[in-house]
C-alpha positions in Angstrom: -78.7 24.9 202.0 -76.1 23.9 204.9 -77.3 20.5 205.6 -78.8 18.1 203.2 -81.3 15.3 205.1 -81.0 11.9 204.2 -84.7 10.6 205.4 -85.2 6.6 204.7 -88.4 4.5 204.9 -87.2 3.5 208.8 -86.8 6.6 209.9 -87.9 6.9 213.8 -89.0 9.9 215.6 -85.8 10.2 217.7 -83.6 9.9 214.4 -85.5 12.6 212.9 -85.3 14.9 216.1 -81.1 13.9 216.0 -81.2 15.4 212.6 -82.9 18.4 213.1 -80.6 18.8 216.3 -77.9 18.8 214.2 -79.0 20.8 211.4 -79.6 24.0 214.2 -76.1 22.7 215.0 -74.7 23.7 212.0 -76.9 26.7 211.1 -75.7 28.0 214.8 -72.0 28.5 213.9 -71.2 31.3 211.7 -69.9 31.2 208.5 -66.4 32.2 209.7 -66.5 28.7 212.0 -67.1 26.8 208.2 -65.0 28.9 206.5 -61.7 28.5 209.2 -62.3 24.9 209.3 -60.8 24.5 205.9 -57.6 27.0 206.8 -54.8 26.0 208.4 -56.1 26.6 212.4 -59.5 24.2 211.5 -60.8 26.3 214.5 -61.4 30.2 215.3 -60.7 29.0 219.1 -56.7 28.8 219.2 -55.6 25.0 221.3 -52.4 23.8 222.6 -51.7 22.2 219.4 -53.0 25.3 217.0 -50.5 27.5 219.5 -47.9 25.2 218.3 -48.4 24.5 214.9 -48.9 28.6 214.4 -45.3 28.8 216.7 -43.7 26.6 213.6 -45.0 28.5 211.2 -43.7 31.8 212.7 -40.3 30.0 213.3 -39.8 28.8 209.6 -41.3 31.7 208.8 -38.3 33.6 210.7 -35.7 31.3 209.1 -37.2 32.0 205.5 -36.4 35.7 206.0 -33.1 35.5 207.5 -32.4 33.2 203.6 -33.7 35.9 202.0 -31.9 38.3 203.3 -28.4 36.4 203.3 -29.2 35.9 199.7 -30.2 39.6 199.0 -26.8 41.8 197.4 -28.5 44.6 198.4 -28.8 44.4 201.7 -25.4 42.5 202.2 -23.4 45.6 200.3 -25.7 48.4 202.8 -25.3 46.8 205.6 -21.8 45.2 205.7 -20.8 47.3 202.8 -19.5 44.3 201.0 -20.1 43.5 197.8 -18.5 39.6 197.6 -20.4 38.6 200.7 -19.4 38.0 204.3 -16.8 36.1 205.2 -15.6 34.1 208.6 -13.0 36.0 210.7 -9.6 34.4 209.7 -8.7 33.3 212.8 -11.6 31.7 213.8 -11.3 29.9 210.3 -7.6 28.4 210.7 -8.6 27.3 214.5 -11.4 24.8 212.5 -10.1 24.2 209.4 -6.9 25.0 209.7 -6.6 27.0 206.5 -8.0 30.4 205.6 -10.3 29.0 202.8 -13.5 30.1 205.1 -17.0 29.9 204.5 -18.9 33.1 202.8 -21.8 33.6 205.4 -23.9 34.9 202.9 -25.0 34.2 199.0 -26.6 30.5 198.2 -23.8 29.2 200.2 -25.5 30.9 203.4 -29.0 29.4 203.0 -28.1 26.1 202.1 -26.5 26.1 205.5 -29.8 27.7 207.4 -32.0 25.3 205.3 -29.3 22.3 206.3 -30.0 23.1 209.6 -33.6 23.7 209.6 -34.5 20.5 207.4 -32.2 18.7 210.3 -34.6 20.6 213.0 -37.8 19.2 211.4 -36.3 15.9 210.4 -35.4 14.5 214.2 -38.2 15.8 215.6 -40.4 13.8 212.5 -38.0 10.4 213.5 -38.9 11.3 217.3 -42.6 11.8 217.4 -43.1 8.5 214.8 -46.4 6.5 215.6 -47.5 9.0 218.2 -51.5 9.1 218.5 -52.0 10.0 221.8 -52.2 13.7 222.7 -51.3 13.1 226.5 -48.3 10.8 225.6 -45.1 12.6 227.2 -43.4 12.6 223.3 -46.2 15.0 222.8 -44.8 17.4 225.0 -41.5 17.4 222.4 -44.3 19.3 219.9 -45.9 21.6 221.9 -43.3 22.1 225.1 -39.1 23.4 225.4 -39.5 26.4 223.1 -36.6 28.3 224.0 -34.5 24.5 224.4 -35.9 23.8 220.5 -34.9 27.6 219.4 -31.2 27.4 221.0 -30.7 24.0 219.5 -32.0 25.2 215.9 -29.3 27.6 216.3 -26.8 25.0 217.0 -27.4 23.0 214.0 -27.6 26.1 211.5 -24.2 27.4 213.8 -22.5 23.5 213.1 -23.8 24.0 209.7 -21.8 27.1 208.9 -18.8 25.6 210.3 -19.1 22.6 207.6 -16.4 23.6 204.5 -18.0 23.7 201.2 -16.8 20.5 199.4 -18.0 18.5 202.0 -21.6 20.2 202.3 -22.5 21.3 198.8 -21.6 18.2 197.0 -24.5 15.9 199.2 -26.5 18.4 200.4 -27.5 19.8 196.8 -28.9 16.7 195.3 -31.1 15.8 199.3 -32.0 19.7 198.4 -33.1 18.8 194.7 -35.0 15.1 195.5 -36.4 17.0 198.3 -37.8 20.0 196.5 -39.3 17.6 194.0 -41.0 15.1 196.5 -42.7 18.9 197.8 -44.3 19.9 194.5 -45.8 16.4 194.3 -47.2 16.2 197.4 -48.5 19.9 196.7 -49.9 18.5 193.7 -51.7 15.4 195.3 -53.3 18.1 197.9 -54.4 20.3 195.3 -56.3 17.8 193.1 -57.7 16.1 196.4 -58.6 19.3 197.7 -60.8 19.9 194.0 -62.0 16.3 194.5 -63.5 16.7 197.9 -65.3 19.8 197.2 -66.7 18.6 194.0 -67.2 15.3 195.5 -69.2 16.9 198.9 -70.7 19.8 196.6 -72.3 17.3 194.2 -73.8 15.2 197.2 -76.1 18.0 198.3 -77.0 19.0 194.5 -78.4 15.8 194.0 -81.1 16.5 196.6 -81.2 20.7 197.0 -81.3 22.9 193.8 -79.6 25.3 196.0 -76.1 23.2 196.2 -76.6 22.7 192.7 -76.8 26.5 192.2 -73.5 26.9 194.4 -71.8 24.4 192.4 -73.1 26.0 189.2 -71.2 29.6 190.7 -68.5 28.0 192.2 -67.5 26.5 188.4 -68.1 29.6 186.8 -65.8 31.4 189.4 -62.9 29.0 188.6 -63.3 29.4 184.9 -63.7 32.8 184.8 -60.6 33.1 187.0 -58.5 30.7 184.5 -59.8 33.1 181.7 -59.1 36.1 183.0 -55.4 34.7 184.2 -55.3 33.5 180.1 -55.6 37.0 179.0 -53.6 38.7 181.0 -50.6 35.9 180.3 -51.0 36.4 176.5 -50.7 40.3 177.3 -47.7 40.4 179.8 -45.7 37.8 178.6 -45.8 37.3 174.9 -45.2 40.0 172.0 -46.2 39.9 168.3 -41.8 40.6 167.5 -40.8 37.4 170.1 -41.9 35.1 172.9 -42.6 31.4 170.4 -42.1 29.4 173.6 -44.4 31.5 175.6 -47.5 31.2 173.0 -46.9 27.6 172.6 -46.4 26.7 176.6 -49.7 28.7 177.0 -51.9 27.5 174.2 -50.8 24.0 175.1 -51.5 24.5 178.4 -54.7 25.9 177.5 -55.6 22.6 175.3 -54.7 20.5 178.6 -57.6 22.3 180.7 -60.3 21.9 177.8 -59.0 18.0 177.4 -59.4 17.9 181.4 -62.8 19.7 181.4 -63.8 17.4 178.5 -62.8 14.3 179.8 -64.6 15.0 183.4 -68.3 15.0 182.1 -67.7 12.6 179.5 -70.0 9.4 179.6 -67.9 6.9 180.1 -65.7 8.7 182.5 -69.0 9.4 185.1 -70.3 5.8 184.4 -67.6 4.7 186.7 -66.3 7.8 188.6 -69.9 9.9 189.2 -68.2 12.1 191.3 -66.4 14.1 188.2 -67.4 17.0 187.3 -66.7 20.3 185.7 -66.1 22.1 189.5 -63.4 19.9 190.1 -62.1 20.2 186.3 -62.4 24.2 187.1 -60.1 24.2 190.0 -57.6 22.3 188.2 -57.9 24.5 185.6 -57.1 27.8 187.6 -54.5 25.8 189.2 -52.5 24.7 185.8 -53.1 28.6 185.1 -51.0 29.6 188.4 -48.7 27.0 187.5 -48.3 28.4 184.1 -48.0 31.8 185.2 -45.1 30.7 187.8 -43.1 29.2 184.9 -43.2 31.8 182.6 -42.3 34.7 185.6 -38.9 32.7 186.4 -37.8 32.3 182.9 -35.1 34.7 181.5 -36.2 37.4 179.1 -35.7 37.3 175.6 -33.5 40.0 173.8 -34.3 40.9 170.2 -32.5 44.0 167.9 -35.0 46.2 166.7 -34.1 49.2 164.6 -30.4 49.0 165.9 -30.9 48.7 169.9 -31.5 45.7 171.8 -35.0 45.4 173.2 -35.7 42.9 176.4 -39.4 40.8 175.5 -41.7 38.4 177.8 -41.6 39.7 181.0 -44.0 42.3 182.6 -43.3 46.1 182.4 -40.4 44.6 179.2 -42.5 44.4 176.2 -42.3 47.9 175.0 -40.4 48.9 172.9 -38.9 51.9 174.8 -37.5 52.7 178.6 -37.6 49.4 180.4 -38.4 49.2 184.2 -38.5 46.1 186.2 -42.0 44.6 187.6 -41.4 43.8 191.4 -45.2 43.3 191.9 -44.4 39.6 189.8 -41.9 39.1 192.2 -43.6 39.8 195.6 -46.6 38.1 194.1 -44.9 34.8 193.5 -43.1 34.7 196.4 -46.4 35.0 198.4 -48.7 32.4 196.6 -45.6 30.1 197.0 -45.2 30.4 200.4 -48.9 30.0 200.6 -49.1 26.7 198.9 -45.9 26.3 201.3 -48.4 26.3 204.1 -51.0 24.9 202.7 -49.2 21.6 202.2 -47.5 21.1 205.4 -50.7 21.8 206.9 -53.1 19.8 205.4 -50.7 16.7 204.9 -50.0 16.3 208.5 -53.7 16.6 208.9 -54.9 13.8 206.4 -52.4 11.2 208.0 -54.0 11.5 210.9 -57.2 11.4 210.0 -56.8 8.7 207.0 -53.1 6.9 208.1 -50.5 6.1 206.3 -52.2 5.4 203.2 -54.0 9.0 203.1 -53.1 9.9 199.5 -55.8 6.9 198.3 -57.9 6.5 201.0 -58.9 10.4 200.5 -60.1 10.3 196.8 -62.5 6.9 198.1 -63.8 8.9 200.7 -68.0 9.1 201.0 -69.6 12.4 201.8 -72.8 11.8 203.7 -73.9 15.5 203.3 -72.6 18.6 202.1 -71.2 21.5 203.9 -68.8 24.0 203.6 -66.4 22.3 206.2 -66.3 19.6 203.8 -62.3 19.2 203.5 -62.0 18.1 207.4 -64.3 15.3 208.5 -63.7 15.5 212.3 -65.1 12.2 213.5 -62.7 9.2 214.4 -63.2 5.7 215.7 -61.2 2.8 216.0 -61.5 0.2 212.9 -60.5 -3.6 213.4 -57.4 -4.2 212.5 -56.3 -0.5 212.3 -55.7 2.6 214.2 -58.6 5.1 213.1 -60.8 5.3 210.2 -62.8 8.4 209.6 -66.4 8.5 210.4 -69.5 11.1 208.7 -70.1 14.2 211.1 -73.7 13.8 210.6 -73.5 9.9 212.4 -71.5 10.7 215.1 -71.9 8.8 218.7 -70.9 9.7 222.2 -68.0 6.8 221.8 -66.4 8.6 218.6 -66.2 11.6 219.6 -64.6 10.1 223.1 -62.1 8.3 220.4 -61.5 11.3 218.9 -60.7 13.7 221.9 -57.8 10.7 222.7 -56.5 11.4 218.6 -54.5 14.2 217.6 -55.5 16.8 215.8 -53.3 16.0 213.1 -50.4 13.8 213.0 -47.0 15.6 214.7 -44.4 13.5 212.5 -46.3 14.5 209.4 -46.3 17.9 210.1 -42.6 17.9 210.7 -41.7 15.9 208.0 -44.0 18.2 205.7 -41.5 21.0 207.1 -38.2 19.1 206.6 -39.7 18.7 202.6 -40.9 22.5 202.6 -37.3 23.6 204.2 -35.3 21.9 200.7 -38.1 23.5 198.6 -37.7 26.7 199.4 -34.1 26.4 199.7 -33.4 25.2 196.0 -36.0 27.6 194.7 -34.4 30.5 196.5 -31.2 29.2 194.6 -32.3 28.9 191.3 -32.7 24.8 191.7 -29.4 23.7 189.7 -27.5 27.0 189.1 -27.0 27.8 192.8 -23.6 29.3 192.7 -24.6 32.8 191.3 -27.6 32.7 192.7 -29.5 36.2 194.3 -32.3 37.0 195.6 -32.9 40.4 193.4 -32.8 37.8 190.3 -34.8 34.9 191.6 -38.4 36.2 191.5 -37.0 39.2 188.2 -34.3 37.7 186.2 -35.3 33.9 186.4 -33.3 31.1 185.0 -34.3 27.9 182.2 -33.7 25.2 185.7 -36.4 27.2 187.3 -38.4 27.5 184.6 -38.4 23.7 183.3 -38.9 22.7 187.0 -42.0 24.7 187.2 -43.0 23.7 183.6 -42.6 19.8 184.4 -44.6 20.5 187.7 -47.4 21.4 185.8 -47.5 18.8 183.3 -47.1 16.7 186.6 -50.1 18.1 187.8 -51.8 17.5 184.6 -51.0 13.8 184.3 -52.3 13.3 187.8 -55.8 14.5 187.3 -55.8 12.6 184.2 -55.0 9.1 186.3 -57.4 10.2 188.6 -60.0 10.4 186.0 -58.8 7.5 183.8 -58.1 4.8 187.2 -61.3 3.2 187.0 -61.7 2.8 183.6 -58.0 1.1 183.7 -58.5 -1.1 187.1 -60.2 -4.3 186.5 -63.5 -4.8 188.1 -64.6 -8.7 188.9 -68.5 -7.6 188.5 -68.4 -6.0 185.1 -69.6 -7.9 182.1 -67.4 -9.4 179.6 -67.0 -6.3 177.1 -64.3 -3.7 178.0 -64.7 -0.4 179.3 -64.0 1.0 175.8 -66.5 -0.5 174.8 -69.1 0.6 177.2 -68.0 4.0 176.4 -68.7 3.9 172.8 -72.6 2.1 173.7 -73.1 5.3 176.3 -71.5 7.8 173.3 -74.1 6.2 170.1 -76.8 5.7 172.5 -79.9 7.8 171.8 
């Protein structure tokens, strides 16, 4: 079931032995090794550069908290006892500005500063460590080396920041924040649909010649479904009500019409004549996804108010749709706040890892990517060897030489400027979504993940539809692109010969 043997008439007796080898290889490591190659580490054994990518994560981490908690009112008013926020001390104020008008060092003002100076942190470090592939190059040393040099001079910029008057650092510095934000969510869509093509893609390899992948796809598709029904049913029940909530019922049964068109469309004839590799697991995992998606939208939207009998009655939110004492739902909250920064990691970790192992061009060159056997490390091939013409191209696990995997000891892991980059990206994401996207200036943290606003939800509404169109390009791009070897007649054409034919 791990390994799927590709045996051809020339087979020798040495290939056959290599093959075997290989298949004890793989049997060998546990199923934690398989599992924590997908995850962010790739390895249970912790390296230089796994030490230093976890040391970033820590650190931006860190500088997510600190936002949160200059954002919070609560903890402003019990721990300075202020209510409007924390201002500069006056005299330090007129001695740079020369006028009391000082900064608030707290509120949305507050984070867009710590974000402004963390995005800086990631973005010179991105510019600095450009078309590095060597792991013993001395810019490499900038990544993994000067740790308490790189924390002092992250405090600098967010210090410099602070010290930056508000008409000259909102203005700018909201719209970078917005375009920023927006280029995230589509590179965390691109990830999330090549992440369900891989899997389907590798998963499907091995079910054409073992009945036992085709069992594990078989569970894996039900898994996702199920999980996209159950999330279905418990979004009609906690956020819509028989007295209110139009919008909510019609985002959520349109949404639901998208993943039957999706699931549809991915075993149709005409679509598997020319992309085999669709199928309903990879359809399922989009599915669950759109259902997240969904469920994000309709959590940051504001309630809905309605008079019943006389009183005023708040609809559409969890723990808000009786009609009697009202108490807010943290669990939403602290739920969406962790499956975001989730996907947060997720992203910067896996982009920086596919432009290394793909290049520049790694958003297409993943989807045309040819399994050679399925396994449940089949997100990261490891195997890299110089291509003519070009840097690295990535070579099969299971036809791996001495000389790739000398070529791929002198590669990096994954690619240093991506992964920063990734994080200058993720720093304006979670800064605009901490601040309510476009309403910023009242922004707090006890209504960001509660109270909600429409920016937030339209954002999170358009990401999905986003999400939705993508799939659909992915599905519908080689129907559309023109083929030199295919007969006269048009695909639509071939599709309705495979639909009548008996």
């Amino acid at each position: 079931m791990i390994g799927a043997k590709a045996v051809t008439a020339q087979t020798t007796t040495q290939g056959l032995a290599q093959q075997y080898s290989g298949i004890d290889d793989v049997i060998v490591k546990t199923p934690f090794y398989q599992v924590t190659c997908c995850c962010p580490s790739r390895r249970p054994s912790l390296t230089e550069s796994s030490c230093s990518r976890l040391l970033y994560i820590l650190l931006h981490l860190g500088t997510s908290a600190i936002c949160c908690l200059l954002l919070s009112r609560t903890v402003i008013e019990r721990v300075w006892g202020k209510a409007h926020g924390i201002q500069m001390p006056s005299v330090l104020c007129a001695h740079l500005f020369g006028n009391s008008d000082c900064p608030v060092l707290s509120g949305s003002g507050a984070v867009y500063r710590v974000c402004a100076g963390t995005a800086t942190f990631h973005l010179l470090q991105a510019v600095l460590l450009g078309r590095l592939h060597s792991p013993t190059s001395p810019r490499a040393q900038l990544h993994h080396s000067f740790w308490s040099f790189k924390l002092v001079f992250l405090l600098g910029l967010c210090t410099v920041a602070f010290c930056i008057p508000d008409e000259h650092l909102f203005p700018a510095w909201h719209y970078i924040g917005i375009c920023g934000g927006f280029t995230f969510i589509l590179l965390q869509l691109v990830l999330i649909t090549a992440f369900a093509h891989s899997w389907n893609k590798n998963w499907q390899t091995g079910a054409a010649q073992d009945c036992n992948w085709f069992l594990a796809v078989l569970l894996a598709t039900l898994g996702f479904y199920g999980l996209a029904g159950v999330g279905t049913v418990l979004l009609f029940h906690h956020y819509t009500h028989s007295d209110g909530c139009l919008l909510n019922k019609m985002l959520l049964s349109l949404h639901l019409c998208f993943c039957g068109l999706l699931s549809f469309l991915s075993i149709a004839p005409c679509i598997r004549l020319k992309r085999p590799s669709s199928g309903l697991l990879q359809a399922s995992i989009i599915s669950c996804y759109i259902m997240y998606l969904t469920f994000s939208a309709l959590s940051s939207r504001p309630p809905e108010t309605i008079t019943f009998q006389g009183q005023n009655h708040t609809l559409c939110l969890p723990g808000k749709n009786k009609m009697g004492p009202q108490i807010p739902d943290t669990s939403v909250a602290v739920l969406s706040a962790g499956i975001m920064y989730t996907c947060v990691l997720f992203a910067c970790n896996e982009a920086s890892y596919l432009a290394e192992l793909f290049g520049p061009l790694w958003i297409i060159k993943v989807y045309n990517y040819e399994f050679q056997k399925p396994s449940l490390c089949f997100c990261c091939p490891q195997t890299v060897e110089p291509e003519d013409g070009q840097s690295s191209r990535v070579r099969p696990a299971d036809q791996e030489t001495p000389q790739a995997a000398q070529v791929q000891r002198q590669h990096l892991p994954y690619s240093y400027s991506a992964f920063h980059f990734t994080f200058f990206l993720a720093s304006l994401y979670v800064m605009v979504t901490l601040t309510n996207w476009f309403s910023y200036e009242g922004a707090e943290l006890e209504k960001t993940f509660t109270k909600g606003s429409w920016a937030t939800f339209w954002v999170k509404v358009a990401s999905c539809w986003a999400c939705v169109l993508l799939y659909l390009g992915l599905l519908l791009a080689p129907l559309l692109a023109s083929d030199s070897e295919s007969p006269p007649p048009g695909w639509w054409q071939h599709c309705h010969l495979i639909s009548t034919a008996r």
